[in-house]
Backbone atoms as SQL, in Angstrom:
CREATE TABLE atoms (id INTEGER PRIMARY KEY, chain TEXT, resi INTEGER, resn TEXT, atom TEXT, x REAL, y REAL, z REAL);
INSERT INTO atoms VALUES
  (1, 'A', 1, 'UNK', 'N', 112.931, 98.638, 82.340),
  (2, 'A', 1, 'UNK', 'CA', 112.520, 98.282, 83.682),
  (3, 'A', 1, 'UNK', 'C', 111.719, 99.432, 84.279),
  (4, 'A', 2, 'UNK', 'N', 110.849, 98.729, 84.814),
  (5, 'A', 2, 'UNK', 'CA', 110.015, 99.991, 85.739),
  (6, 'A', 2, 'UNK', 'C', 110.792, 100.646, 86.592),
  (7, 'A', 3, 'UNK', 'N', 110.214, 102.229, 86.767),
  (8, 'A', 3, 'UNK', 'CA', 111.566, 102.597, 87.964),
  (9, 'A', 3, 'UNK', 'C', 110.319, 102.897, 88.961),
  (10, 'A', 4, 'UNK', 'N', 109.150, 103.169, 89.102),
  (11, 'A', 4, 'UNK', 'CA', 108.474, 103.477, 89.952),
  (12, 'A', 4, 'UNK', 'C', 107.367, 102.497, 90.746),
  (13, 'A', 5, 'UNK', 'N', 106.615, 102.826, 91.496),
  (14, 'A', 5, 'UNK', 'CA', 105.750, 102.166, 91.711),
  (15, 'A', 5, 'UNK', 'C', 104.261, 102.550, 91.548),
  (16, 'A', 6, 'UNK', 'N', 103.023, 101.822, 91.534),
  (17, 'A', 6, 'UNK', 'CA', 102.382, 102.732, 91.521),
  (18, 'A', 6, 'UNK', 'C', 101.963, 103.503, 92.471),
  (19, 'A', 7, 'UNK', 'N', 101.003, 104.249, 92.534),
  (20, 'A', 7, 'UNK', 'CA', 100.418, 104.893, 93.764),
  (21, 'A', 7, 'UNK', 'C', 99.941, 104.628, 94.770),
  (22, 'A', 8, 'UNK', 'N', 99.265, 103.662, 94.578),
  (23, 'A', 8, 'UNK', 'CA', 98.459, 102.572, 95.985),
  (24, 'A', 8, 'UNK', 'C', 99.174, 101.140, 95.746),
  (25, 'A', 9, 'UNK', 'N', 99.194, 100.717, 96.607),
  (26, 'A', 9, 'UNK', 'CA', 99.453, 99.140, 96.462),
  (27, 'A', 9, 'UNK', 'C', 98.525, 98.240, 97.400),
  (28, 'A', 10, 'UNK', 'N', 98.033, 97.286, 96.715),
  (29, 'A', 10, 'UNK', 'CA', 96.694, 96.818, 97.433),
  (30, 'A', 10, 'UNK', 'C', 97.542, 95.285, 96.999),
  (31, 'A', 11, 'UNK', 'N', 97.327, 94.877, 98.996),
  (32, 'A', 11, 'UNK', 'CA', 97.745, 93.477, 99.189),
  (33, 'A', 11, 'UNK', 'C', 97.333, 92.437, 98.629),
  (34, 'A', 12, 'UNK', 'N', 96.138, 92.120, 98.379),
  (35, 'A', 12, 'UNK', 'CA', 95.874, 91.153, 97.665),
  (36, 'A', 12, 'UNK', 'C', 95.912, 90.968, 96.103),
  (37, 'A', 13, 'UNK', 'N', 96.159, 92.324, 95.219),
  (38, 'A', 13, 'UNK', 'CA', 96.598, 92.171, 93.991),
  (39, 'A', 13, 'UNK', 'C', 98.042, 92.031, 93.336),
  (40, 'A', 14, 'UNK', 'N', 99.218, 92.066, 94.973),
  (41, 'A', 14, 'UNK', 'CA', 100.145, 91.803, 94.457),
  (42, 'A', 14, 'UNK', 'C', 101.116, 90.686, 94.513),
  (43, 'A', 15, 'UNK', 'N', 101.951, 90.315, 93.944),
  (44, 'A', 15, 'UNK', 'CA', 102.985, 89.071, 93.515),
  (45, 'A', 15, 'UNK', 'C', 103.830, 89.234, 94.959),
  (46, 'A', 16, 'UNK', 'N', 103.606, 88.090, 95.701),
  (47, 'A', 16, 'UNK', 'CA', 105.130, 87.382, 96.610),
  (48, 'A', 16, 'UNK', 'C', 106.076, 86.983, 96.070),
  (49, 'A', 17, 'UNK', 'N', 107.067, 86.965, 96.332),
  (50, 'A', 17, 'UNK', 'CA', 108.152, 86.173, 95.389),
  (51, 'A', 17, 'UNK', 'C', 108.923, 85.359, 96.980),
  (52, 'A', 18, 'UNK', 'N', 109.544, 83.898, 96.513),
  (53, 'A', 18, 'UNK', 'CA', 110.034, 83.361, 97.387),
  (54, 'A', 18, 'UNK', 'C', 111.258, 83.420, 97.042),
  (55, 'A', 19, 'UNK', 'N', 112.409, 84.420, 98.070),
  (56, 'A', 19, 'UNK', 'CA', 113.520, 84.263, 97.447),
  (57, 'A', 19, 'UNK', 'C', 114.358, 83.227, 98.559),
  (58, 'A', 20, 'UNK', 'N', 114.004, 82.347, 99.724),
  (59, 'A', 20, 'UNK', 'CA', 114.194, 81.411, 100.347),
  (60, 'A', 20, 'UNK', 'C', 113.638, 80.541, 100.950),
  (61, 'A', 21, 'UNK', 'N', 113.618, 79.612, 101.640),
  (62, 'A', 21, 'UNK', 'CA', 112.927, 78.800, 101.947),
  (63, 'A', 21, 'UNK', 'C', 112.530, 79.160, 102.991),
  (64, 'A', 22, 'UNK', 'N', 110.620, 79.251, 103.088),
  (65, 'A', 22, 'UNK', 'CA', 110.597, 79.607, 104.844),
  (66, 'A', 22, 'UNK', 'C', 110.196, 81.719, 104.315),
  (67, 'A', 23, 'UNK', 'N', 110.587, 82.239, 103.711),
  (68, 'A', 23, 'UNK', 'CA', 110.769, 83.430, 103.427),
  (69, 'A', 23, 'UNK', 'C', 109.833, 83.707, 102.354),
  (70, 'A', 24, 'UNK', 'N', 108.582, 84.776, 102.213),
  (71, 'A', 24, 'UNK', 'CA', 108.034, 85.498, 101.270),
  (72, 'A', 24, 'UNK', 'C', 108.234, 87.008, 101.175),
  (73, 'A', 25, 'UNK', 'N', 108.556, 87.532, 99.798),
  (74, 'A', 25, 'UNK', 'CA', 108.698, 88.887, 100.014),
  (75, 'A', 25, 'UNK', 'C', 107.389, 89.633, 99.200),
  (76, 'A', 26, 'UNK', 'N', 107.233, 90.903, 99.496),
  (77, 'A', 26, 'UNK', 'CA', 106.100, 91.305, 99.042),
  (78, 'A', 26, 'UNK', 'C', 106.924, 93.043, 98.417),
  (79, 'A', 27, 'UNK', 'N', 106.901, 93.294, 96.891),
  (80, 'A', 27, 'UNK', 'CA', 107.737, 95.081, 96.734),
  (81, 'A', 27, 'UNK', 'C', 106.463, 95.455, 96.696),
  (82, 'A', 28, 'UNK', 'N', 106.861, 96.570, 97.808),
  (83, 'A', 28, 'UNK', 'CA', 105.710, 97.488, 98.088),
  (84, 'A', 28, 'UNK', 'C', 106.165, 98.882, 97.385),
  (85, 'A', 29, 'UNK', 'N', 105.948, 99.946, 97.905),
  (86, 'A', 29, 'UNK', 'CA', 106.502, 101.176, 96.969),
  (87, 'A', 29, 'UNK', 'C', 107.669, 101.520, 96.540),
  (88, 'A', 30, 'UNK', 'N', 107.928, 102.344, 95.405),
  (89, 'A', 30, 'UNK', 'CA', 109.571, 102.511, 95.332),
  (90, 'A', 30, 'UNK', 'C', 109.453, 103.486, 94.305),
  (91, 'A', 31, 'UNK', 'N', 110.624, 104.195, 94.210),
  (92, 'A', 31, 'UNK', 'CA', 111.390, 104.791, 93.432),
  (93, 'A', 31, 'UNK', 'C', 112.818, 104.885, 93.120),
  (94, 'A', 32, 'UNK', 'N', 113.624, 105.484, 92.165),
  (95, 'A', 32, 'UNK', 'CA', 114.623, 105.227, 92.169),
  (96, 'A', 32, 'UNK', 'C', 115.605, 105.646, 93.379),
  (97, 'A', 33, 'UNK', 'N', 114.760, 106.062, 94.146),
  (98, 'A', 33, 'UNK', 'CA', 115.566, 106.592, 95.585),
  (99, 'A', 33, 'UNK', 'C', 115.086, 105.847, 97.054),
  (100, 'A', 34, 'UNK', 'N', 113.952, 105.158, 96.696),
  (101, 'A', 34, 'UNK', 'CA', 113.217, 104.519, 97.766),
  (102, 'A', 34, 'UNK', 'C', 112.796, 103.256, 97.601),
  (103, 'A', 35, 'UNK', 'N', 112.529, 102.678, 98.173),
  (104, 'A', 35, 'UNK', 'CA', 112.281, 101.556, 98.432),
  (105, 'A', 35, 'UNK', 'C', 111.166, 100.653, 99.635),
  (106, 'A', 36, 'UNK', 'N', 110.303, 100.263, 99.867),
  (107, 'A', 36, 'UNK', 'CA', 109.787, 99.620, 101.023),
  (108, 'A', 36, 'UNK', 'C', 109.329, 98.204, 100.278),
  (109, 'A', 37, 'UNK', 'N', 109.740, 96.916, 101.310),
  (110, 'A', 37, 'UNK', 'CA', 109.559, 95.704, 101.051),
  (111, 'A', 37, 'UNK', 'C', 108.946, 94.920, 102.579),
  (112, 'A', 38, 'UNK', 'N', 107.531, 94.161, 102.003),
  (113, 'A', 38, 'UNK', 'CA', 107.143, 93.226, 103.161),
  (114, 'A', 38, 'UNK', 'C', 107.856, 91.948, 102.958),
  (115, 'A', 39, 'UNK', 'N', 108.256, 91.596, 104.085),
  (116, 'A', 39, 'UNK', 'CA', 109.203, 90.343, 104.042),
  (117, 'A', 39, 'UNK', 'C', 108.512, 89.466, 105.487),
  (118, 'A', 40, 'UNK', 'N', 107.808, 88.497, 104.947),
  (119, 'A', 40, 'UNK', 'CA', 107.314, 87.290, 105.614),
  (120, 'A', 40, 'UNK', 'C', 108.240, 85.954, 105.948),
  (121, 'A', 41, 'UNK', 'N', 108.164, 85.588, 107.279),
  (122, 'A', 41, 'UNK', 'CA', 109.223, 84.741, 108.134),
  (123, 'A', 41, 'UNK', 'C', 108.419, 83.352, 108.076),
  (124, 'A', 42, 'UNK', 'N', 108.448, 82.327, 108.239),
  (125, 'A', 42, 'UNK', 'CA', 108.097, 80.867, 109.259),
  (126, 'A', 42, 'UNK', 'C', 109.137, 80.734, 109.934),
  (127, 'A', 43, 'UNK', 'N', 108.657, 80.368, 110.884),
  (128, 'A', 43, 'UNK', 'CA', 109.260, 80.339, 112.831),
  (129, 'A', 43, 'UNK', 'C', 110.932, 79.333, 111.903),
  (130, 'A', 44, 'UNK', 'N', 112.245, 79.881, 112.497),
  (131, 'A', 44, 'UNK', 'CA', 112.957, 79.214, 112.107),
  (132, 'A', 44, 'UNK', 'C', 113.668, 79.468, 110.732),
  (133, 'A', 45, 'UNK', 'N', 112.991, 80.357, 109.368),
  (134, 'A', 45, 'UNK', 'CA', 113.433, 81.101, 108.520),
  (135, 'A', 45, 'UNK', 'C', 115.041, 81.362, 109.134),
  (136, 'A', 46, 'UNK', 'N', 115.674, 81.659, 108.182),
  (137, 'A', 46, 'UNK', 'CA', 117.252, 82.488, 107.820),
  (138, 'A', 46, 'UNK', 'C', 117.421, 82.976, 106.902),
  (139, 'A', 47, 'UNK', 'N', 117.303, 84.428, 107.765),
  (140, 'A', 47, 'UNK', 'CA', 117.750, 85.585, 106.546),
  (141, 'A', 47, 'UNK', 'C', 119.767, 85.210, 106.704),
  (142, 'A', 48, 'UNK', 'N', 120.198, 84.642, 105.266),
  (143, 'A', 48, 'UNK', 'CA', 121.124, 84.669, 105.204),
  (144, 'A', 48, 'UNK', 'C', 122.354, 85.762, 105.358),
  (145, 'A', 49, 'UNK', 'N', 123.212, 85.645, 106.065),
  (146, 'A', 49, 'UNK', 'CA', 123.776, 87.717, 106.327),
  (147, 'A', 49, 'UNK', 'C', 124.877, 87.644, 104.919),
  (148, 'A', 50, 'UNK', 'N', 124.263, 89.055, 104.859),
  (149, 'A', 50, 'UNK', 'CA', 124.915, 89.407, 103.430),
  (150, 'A', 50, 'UNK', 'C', 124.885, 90.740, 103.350),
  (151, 'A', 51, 'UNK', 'N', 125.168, 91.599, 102.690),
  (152, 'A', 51, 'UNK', 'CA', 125.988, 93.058, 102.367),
  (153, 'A', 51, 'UNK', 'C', 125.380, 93.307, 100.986),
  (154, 'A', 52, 'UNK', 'N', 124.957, 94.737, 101.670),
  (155, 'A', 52, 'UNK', 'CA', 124.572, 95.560, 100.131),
  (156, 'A', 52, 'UNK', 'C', 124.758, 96.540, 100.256),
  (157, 'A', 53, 'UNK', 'N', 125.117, 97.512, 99.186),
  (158, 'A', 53, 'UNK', 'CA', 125.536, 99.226, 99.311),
  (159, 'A', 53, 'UNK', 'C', 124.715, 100.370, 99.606),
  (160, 'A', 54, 'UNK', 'N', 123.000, 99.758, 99.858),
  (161, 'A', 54, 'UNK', 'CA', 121.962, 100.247, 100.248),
  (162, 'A', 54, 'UNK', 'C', 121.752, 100.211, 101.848),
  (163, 'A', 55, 'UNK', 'N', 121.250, 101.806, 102.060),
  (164, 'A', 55, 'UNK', 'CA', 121.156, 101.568, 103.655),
  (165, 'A', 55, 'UNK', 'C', 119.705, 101.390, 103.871),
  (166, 'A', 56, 'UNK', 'N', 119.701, 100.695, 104.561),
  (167, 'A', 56, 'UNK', 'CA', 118.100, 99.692, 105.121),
  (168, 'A', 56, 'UNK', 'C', 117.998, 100.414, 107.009),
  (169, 'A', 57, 'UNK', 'N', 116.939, 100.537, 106.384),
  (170, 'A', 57, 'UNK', 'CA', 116.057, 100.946, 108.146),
  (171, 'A', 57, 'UNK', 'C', 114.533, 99.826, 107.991),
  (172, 'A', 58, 'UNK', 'N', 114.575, 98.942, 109.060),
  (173, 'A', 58, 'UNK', 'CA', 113.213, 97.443, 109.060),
  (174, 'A', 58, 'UNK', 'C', 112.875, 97.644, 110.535),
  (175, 'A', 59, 'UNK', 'N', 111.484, 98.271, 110.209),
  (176, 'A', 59, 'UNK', 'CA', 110.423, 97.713, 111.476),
  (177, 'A', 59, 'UNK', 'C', 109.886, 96.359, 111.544),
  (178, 'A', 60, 'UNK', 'N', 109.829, 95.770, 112.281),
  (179, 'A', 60, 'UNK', 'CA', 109.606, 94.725, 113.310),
  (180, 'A', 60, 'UNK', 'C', 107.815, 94.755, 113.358),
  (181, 'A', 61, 'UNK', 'N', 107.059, 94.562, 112.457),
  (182, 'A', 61, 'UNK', 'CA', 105.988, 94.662, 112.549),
  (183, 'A', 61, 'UNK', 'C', 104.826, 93.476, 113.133),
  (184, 'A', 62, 'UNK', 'N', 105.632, 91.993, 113.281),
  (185, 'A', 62, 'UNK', 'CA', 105.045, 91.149, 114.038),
  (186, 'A', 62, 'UNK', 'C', 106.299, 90.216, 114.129),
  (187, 'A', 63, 'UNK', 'N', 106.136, 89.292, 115.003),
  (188, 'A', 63, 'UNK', 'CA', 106.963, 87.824, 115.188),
  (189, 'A', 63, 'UNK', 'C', 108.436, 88.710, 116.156),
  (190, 'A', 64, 'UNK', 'N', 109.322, 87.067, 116.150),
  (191, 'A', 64, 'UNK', 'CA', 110.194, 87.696, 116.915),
  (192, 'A', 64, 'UNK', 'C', 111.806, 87.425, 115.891),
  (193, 'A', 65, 'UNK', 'N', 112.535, 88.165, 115.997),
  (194, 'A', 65, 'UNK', 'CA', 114.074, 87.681, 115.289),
  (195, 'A', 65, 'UNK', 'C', 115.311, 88.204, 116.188),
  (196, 'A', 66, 'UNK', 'N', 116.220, 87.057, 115.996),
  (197, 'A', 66, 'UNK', 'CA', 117.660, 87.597, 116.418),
  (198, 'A', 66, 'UNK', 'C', 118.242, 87.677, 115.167),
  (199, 'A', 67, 'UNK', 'N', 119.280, 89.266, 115.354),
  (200, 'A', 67, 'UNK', 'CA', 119.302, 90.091, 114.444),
  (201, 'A', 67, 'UNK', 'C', 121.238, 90.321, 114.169),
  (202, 'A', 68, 'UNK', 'N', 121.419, 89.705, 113.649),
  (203, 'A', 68, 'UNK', 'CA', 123.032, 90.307, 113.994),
  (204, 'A', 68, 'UNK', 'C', 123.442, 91.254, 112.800),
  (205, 'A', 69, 'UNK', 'N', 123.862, 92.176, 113.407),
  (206, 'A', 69, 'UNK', 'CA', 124.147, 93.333, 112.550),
  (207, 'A', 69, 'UNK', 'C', 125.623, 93.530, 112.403),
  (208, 'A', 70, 'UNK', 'N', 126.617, 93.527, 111.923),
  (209, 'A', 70, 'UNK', 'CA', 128.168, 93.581, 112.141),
  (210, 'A', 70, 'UNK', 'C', 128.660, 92.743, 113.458),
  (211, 'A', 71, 'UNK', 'N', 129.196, 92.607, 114.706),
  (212, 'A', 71, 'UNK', 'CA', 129.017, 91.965, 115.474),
  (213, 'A', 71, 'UNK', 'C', 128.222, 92.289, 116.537),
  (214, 'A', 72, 'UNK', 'N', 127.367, 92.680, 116.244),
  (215, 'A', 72, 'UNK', 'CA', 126.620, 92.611, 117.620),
  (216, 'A', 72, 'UNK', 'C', 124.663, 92.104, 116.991),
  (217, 'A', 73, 'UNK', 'N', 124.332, 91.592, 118.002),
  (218, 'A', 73, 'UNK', 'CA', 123.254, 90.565, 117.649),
  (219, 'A', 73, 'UNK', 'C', 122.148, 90.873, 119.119),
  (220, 'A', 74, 'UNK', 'N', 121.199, 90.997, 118.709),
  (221, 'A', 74, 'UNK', 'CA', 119.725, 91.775, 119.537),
  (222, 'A', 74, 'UNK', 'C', 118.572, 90.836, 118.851),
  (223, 'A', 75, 'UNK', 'N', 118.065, 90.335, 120.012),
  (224, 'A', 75, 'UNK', 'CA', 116.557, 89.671, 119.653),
  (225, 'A', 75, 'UNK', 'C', 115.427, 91.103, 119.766),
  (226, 'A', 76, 'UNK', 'N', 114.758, 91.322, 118.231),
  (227, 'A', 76, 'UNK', 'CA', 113.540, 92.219, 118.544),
  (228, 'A', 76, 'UNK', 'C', 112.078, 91.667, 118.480),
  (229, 'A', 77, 'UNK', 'N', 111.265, 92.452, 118.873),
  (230, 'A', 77, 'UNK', 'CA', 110.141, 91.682, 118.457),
  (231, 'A', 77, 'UNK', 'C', 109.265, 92.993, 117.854),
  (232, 'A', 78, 'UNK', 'N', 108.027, 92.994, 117.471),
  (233, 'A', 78, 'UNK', 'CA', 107.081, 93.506, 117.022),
  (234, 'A', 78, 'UNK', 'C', 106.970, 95.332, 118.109),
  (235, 'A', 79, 'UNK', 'N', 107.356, 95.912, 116.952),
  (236, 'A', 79, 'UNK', 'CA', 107.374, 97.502, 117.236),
  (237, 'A', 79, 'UNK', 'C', 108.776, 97.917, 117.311),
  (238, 'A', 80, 'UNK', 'N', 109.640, 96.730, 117.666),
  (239, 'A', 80, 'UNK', 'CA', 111.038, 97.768, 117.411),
  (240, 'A', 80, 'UNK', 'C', 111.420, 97.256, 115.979),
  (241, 'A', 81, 'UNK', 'N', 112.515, 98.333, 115.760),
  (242, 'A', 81, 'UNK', 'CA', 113.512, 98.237, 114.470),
  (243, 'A', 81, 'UNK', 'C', 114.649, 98.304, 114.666),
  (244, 'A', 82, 'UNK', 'N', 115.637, 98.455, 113.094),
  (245, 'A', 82, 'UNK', 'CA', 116.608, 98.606, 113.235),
  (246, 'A', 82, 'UNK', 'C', 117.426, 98.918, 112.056),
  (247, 'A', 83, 'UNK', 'N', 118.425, 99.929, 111.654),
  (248, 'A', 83, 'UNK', 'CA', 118.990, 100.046, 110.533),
  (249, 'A', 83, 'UNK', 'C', 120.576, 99.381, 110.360),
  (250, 'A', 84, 'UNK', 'N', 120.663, 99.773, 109.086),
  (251, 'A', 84, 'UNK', 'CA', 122.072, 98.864, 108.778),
  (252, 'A', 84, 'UNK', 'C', 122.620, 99.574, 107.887),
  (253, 'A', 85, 'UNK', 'N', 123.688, 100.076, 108.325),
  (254, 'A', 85, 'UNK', 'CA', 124.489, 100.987, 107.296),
  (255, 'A', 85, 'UNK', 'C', 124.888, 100.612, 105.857),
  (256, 'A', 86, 'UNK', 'N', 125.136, 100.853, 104.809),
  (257, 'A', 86, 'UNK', 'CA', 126.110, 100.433, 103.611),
  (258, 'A', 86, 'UNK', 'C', 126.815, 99.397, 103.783),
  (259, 'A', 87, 'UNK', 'N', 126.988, 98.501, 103.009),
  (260, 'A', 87, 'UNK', 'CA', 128.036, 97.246, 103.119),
  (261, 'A', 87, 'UNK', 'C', 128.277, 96.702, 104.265),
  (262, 'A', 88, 'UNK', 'N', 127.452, 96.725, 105.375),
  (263, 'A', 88, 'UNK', 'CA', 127.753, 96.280, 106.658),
  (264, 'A', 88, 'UNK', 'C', 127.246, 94.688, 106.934),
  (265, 'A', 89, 'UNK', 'N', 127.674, 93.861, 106.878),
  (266, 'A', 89, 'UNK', 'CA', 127.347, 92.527, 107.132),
  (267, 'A', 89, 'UNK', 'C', 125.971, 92.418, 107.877),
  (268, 'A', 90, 'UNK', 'N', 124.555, 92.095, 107.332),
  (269, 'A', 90, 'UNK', 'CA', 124.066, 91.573, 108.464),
  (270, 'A', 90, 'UNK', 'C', 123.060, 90.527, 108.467),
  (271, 'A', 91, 'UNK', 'N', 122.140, 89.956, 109.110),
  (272, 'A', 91, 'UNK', 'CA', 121.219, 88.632, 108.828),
  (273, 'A', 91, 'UNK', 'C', 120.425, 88.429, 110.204),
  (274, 'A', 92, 'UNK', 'N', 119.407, 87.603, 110.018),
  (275, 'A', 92, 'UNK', 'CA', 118.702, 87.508, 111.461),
  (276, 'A', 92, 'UNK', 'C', 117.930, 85.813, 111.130),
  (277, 'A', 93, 'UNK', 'N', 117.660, 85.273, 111.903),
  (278, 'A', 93, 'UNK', 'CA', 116.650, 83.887, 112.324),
  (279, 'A', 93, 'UNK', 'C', 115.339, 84.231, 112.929),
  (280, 'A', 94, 'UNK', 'N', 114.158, 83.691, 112.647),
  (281, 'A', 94, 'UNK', 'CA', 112.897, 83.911, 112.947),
  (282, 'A', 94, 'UNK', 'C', 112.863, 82.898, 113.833),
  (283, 'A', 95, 'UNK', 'N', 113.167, 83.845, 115.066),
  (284, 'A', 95, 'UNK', 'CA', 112.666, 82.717, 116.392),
  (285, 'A', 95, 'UNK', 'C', 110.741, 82.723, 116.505),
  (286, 'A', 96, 'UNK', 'N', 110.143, 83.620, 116.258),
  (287, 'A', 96, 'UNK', 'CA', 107.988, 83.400, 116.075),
  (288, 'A', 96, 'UNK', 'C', 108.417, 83.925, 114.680),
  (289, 'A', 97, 'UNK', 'N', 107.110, 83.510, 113.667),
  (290, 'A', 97, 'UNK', 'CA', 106.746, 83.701, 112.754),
  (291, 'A', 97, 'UNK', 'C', 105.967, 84.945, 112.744),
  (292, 'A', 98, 'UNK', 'N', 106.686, 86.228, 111.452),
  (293, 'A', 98, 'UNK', 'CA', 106.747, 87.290, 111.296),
  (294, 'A', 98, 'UNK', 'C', 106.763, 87.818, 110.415),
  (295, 'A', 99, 'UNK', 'N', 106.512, 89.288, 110.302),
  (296, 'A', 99, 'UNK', 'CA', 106.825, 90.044, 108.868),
  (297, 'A', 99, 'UNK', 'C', 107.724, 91.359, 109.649),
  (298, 'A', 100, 'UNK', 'N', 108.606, 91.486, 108.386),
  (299, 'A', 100, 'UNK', 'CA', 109.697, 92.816, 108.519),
  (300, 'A', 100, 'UNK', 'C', 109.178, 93.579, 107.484),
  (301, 'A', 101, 'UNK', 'N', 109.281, 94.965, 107.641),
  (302, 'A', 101, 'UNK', 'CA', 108.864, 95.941, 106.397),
  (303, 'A', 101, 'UNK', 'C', 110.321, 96.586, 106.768),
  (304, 'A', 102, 'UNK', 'N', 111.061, 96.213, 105.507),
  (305, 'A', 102, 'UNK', 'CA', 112.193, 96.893, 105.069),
  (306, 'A', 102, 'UNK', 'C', 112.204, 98.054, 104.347),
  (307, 'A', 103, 'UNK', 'N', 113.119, 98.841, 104.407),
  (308, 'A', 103, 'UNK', 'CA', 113.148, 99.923, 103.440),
  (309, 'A', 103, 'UNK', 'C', 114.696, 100.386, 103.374),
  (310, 'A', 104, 'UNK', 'N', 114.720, 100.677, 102.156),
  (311, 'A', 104, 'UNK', 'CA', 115.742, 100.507, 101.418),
  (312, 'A', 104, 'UNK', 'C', 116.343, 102.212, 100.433),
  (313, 'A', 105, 'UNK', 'N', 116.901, 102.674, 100.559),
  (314, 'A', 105, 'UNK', 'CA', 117.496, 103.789, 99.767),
  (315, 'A', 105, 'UNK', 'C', 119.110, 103.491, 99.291),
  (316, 'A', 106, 'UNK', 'N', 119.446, 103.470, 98.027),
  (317, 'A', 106, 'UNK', 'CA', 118.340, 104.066, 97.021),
  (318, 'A', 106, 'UNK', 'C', 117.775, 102.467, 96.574),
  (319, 'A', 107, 'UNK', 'N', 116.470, 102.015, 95.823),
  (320, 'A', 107, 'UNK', 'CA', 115.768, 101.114, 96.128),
  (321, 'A', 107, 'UNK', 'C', 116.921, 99.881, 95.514),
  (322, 'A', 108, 'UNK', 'N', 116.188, 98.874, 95.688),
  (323, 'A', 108, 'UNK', 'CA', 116.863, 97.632, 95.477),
  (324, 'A', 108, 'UNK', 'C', 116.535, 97.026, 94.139),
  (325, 'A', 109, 'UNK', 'N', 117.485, 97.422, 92.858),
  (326, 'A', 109, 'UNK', 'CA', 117.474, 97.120, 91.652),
  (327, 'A', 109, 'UNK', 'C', 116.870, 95.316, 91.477),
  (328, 'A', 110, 'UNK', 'N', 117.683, 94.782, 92.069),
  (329, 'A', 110, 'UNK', 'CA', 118.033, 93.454, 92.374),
  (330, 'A', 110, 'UNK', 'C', 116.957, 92.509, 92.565),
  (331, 'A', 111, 'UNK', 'N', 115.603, 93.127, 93.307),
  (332, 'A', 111, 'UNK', 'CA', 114.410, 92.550, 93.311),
  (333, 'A', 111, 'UNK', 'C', 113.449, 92.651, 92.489),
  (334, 'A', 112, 'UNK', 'N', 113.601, 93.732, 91.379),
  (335, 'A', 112, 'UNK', 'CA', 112.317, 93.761, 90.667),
  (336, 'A', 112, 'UNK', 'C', 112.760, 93.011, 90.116);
């Protein structure tokens, strides 16, 4: 398996993968310690909440989502973020149609 990425990543030469309905993801850079992923919404998408041992910090780069993070739940929109500790339950709904740029340490085996 690849562990790196390459050096540039140019949008239009790379693979989306649909891992839900409503949901496109795009792996952008990584290493075995890093991670960044574009993740594309349609209005109404569900990011299903689920737990991983990776801590994630996601800017809010367009559209709008309510976000529930362990129990507490915040609508953001475009320019804010938000992180999520280790194993901490969390998931959000695409109230406008959006993209999240996630990032992930150490990266997310699971998607390549």
């Amino acid at each position: 398996m690849k562990t790196r990425s390459d050096v540039f990543q140019i949008e239009r030469e790379m693979e989306w993968q649909r891992p839900a309905p409503g949901i496109e993801r795009q792996i952008m850079a990584y290493d075995g310690q890093l991670m960044m992923v574009k993740v594309k919404f349609e209005t109404g998408a569900v990011g299903t909440p689920h737990t991983h041992y990776h801590s994630q910090a996601t800017y809010v780069a367009s559209g709008r989502f309510e976000l529930t993070i362990g129990d507490r739940k915040q609508v953001l929109e475009a320019g804010d973020g938000y992180y999520v500790e280790p194993d901490q339950e969390h998931g959000c709904v695409c109230l406008e149609a959006g993209i999240l740029i996630d990032t992930f340490s150490p990266m997310r085996q699971d998607f390549l």
